[in-house]
N, C-alpha and C positions, 0 to 999 in steps of 0.2 A: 352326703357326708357320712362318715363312718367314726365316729367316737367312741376310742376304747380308751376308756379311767372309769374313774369315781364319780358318784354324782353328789355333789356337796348341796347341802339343806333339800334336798331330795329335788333339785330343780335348774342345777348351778353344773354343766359336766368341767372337772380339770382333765380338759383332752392331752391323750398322750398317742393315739391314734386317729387321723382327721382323712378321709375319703372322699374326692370329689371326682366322677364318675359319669359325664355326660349330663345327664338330666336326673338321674337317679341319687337320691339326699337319703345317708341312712345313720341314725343315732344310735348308738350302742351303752345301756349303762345300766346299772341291778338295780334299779325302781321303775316301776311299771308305770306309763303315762299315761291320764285318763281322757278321753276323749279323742283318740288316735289311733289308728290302726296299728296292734303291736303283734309279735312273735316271741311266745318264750322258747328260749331258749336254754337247757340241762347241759352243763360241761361236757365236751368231751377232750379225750386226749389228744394233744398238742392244736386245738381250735385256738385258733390265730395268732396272730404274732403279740408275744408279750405277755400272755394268756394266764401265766405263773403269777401276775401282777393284778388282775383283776378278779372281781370280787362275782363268785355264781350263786346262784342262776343266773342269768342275763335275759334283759329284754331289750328286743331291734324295734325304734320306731320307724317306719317307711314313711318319707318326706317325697312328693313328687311333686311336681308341679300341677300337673291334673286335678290334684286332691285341692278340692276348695276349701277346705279346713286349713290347708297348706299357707301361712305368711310369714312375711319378715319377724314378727315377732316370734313365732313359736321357734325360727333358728336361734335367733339372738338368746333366747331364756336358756336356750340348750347350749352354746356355744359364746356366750359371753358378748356384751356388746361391742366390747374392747376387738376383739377378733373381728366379728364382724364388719367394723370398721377399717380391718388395715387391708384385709383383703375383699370388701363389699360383698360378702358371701350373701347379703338380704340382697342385692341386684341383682346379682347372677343366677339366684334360683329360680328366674326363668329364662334362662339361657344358658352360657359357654365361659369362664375364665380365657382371657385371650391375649392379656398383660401381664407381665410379672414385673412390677416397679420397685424402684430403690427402696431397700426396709420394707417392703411392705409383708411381708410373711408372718405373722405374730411373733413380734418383736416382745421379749420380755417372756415368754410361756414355757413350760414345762411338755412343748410338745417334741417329739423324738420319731416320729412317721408320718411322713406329710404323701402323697399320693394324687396327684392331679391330671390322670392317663385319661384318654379320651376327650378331650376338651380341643379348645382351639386355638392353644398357646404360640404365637409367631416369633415374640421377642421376649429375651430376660433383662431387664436394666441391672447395672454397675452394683454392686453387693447388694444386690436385694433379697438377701439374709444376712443381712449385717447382724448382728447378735443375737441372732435367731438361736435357739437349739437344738435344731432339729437333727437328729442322726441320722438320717435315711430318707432319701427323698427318691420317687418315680414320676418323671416327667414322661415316659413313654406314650406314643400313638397321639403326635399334637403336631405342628406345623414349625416347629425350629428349623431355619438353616444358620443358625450362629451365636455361638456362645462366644457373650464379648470381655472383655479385659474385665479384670476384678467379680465377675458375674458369682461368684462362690468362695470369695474371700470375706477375711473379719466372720466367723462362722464356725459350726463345729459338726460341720456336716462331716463325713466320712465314706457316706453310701451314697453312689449319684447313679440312677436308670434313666437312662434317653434312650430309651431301643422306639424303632418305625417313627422316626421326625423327619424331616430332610436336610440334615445335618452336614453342613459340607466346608465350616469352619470354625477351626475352634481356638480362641488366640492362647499365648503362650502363658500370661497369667493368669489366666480364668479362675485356677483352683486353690484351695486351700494347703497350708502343710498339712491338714490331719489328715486329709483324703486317703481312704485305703481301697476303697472298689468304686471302680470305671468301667458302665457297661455302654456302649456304642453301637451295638449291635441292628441292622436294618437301616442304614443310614446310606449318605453320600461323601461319606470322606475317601479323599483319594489321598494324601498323606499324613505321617506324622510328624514330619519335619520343622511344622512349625515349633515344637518342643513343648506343647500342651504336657507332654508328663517329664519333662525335666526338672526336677527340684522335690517330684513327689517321692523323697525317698521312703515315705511312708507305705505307698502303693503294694499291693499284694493280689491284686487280681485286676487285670483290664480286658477286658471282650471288645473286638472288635470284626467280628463277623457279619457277611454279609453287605462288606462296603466294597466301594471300590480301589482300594489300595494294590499297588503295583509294584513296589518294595517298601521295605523296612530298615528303619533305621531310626535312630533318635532313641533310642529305649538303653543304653548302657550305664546312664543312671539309678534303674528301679533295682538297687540292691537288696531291696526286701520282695521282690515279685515272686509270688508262690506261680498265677496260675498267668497266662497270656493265651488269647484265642483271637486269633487270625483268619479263621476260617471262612473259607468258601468268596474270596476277594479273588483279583490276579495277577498274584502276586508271581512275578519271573525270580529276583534277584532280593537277594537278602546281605545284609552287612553281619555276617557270620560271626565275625568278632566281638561284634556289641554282646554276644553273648557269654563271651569266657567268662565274666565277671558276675552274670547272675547267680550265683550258689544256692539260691533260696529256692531257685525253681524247680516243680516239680512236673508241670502239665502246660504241656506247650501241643494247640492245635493248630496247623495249616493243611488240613484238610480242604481239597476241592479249590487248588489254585493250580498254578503253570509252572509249577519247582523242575526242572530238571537237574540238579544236585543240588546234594546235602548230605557235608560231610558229618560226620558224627563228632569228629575230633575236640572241635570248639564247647562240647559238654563233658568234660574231667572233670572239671571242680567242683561238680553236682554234689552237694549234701547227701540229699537222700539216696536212699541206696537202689531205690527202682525209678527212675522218671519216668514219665509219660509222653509220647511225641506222637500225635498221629499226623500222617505222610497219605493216606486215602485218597484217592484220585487226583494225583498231580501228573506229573512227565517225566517221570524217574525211569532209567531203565540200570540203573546199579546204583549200590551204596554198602560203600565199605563197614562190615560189623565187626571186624579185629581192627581199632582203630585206638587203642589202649582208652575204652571207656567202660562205667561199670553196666553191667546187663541194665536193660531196656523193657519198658511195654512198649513194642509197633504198632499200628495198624500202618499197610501198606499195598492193600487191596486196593485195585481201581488202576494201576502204574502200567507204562509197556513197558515192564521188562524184559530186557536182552535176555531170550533166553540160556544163554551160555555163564550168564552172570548171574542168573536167577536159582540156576544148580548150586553156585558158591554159595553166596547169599542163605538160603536152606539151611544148608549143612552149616554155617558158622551160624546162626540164630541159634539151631538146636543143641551144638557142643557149647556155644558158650554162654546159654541158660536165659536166651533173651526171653521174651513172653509175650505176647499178644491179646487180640478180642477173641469171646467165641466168636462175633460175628466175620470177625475176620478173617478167622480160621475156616468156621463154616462155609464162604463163599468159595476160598483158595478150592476147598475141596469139591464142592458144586459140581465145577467143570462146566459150565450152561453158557462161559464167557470165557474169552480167551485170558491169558495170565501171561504171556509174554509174546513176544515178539522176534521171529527167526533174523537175526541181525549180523552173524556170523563171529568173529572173534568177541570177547566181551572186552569190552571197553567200558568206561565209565563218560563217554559222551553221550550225544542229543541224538534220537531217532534222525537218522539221514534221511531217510525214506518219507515224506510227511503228507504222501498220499495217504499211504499206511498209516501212520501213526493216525492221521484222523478220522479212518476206517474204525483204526480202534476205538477210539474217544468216544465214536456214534455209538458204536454195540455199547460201549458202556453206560456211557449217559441214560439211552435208550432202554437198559434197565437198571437203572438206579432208583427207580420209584415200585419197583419189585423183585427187591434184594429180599424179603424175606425174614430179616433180622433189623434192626435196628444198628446201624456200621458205626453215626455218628450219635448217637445219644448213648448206648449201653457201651462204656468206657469206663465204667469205676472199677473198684478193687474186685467187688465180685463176678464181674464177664473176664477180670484174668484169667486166663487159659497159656499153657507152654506152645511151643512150635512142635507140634508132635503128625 
């Protein structure tokens, strides 16, 4: 476990950060424990989350289970007995968290980062954080395939990570209105249809990268969504429409799916004045950029495009101020990898050819693990680069 607060009558922690981490128990708090193996530790800038709130120097007690000093008692003195109690944190340290029950999450506490990654979580019961406080919870690298009705309701969570579970259903009420970031990412969802994020008009970031999703839809709701990631699923067909009405959006990834069109048009009413949309290895071979939308960051490296349509394309990026990656740009110019495909008039259809086209795919794929740059992670403000 990982306790970051105060430690009250020098022996009592008010956790406001709690870490459960495989077998590894670690207590964090500014009085040093005697007869324990401890670390001090000297502030540094921006050392962990909340960090403004707690009080330095800081000492880490290392809780293992190997350690024969290591008992039930010495968690409970550190973590209250009340705690201990609703989730058996004195059982489990020697072993795995593998249940998440109704209420059982410290009901009544002042905690705001709960962390239970690596363990061997299979099921979550019916609000079990019913008046919990927790703002931030990571469930990541555990054994879910289903988050069930009410599962994150009556609650003030906001922040939910399920990234590497086996995740392959999620029902339609599971979540709270406050809920503002949904990460999904490494999972087995093939859709969204169920309407898991319908009603969250709160929503402002969802990731869903690395599943298996084959289109989209159901998202015309998140009228507050800044950021969506889609990436790397296979994804053919998309409900284009559902997007006229996001305005709030800014960064939209479907990188590394099976797009062969996307029109731009469906993005006018974008707020912001630059959006971001990366397009990186789909099945594009054209995409209109005079579509009366305001300039763009692309990435769109990895596409067969028509080379005939690849010439336009160019030239309208650069006249009408769109922007891109370095990395993006870097590879365009490489030349190590083909960039289009001789297809004859341009058109804005499907590679005809699809001997070819997954001629292409191979060379691509085939160096996609020594591109050199980083295509999908360096995407913020400062790898903008123009089309030059």
């Amino acid at each position: 476990m990982v306790c970051h607060g105060k430690f009250i009558n020098n022996n009592v922690c008010s956790v406001l950060e709690l870490v459960i981490q495989g077998d590894l128990r670690v207590i964090m708090g500014p009085t040093e424990v005697k007869g324990q193996p401890t670390i001090h530790l000297e502030r540094k800038a921006g050392y962990g989350r909340g960090s403004s709130t707690l009080d330095w120097p800081m000492w880490v007690v290392i809780l293992r289970p190997s350690n024969a000093r290591v008992s039930s008692t010495v968690v409970e003195d550190y973590i209250e007995e009340s705690v201990s109690n609703k989730i058996d944190i004195a059982k489990k340290i020697h072993g795995e968290v593998s249940r998440i029950e109704e209420k059982s999450i410290f009901v009544g506490r002042k905690l705001s980062y709960l962390t239970l990654i690596n363990n061997n979580i299979e099921s979550i019961e019916s609000f079990a954080f019913k008046d919990s406080t927790i703002k931030n919870l990571d469930l990541s690298r555990n054994c879910l395939e289903v988050i069930p009705e009410n599962a994150f309701q009556d609650c003030e969570i906001t922040k939910i990570t399920i990234r590497n579970n086996k995740l392959s259903l999620i029902h339609e009420k599971a979540f709270n209105k406050h809920v503002e970031v949904l990460h999904f990412d490494y999972n087995n969802i093939e859709n969204i249809q169920s309407g898991f994020v319908s009603g969250l008009s709160r929503l402002k970031e969802l990731t869903l990268s690395h599943n298996k999703l084959a289109h989209i839809s159901g998202i015309m709701s998140l009228e507050n969504v800044n950021k969506l990631d889609f990436s790397f699923n296979c994804i053919n067909f998309i409900e284009m429409e559902e997007f006229e009405e996001l305005k709030e959006l800014t960064h939209l990834d479907l990188s590394g799916n099976k797009l062969e069109q996307f029109p731009l048009r469906y993005f006018k009413k974008i707020k912001a004045e630059r959006m971001t949309i990366l397009l990186s290895y789909n099945l594009l071979t054209n995409i209109k950029i005079r579509d009366n939308v305001k300039p763009m960051t692309l990435t769109l490296y990895g596409n067969p495009w028509n080379c005939k349509c690849w010439q336009n394309v160019a030239t309208h990026l650069i006249e009408d101020k769109f922007t891109t990656t370095k990395c993006d740009l870097e590879l365009f110019k490489a030349g190590h990898v083909p960039v289009c495909i001789d297809q004859g008039e341009c058109r804005s259809e499907p590679v005809q050819d699809r001997s070819t086209l997954r001629r292409f795919v191979k060379i691509l794929r085939e160096q996609m693990g020594q591109l050199g740059c980083d295509l999908f992670g360096q995407v913020g403000a400062k790898y903008v680069v123009s089309f030059i």
